[in-house]
N, C-alpha and C positions, 0 to 999 in steps of 0.2 A: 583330319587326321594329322598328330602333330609327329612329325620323325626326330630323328635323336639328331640326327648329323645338320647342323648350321649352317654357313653361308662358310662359315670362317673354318670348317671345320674340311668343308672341301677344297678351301681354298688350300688349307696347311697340307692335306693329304697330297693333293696337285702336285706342290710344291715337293714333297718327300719322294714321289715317284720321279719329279722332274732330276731331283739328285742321283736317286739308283742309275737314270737312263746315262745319263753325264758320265758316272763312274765307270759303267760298262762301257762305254764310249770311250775314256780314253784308258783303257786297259787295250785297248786292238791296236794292232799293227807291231811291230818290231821284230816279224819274222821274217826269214830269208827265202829266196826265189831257189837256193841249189842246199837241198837238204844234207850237202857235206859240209858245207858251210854254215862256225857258227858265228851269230849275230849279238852282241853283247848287248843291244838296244833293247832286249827283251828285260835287264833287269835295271832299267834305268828309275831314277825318282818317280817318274809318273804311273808307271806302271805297279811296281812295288809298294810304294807309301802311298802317292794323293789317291788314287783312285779306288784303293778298296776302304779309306777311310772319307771318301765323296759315298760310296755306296753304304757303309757303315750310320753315316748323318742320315741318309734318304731311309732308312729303315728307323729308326730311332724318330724321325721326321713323323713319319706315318705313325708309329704307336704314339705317339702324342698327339696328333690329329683325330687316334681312334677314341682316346683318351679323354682329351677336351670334352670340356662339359663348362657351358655358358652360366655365368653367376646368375641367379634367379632375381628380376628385377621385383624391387617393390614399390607396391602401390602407395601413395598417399592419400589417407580419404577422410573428407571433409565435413 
């Protein structure tokens, strides 16, 4: 039975989930301990920009993984 998804195909997905996790990852932390208190860390560059554009590639990542499709080799015959 031949399946659709390749070697390269899980490899790239792998890869696109590995980015979501990263993104989500560094979106945490920059909250405060005394809910009167507030903490400006919450809108800093990583939070804001890289990380939801890390989670943004790892989705785009995967539909190109789901995507891929291996050129069809050809035979030479003699």
């Amino acid at each position: 039975m031949k399946t659709t998804f390749t070697k390269k195909n899980y490899t790239v997905l792998i890869i696109g989930i590995a980015l979501i996790v990263l993104g989500y990852i560094l979106m945490i932390g920059g909250g405060s301990d005394d809910p009167n208190v507030f903490n400006p860390e919450i809108f800093n560059f990583q939070r804001i920009t890289l990380a939801p554009m890390m989670c943004l590639a790892g989705f785009i990542t995967i539909v190109v993984a789901i995507m891929w499709r291996p050129k069809p080799t050809q035979e030479v015959s003699k």
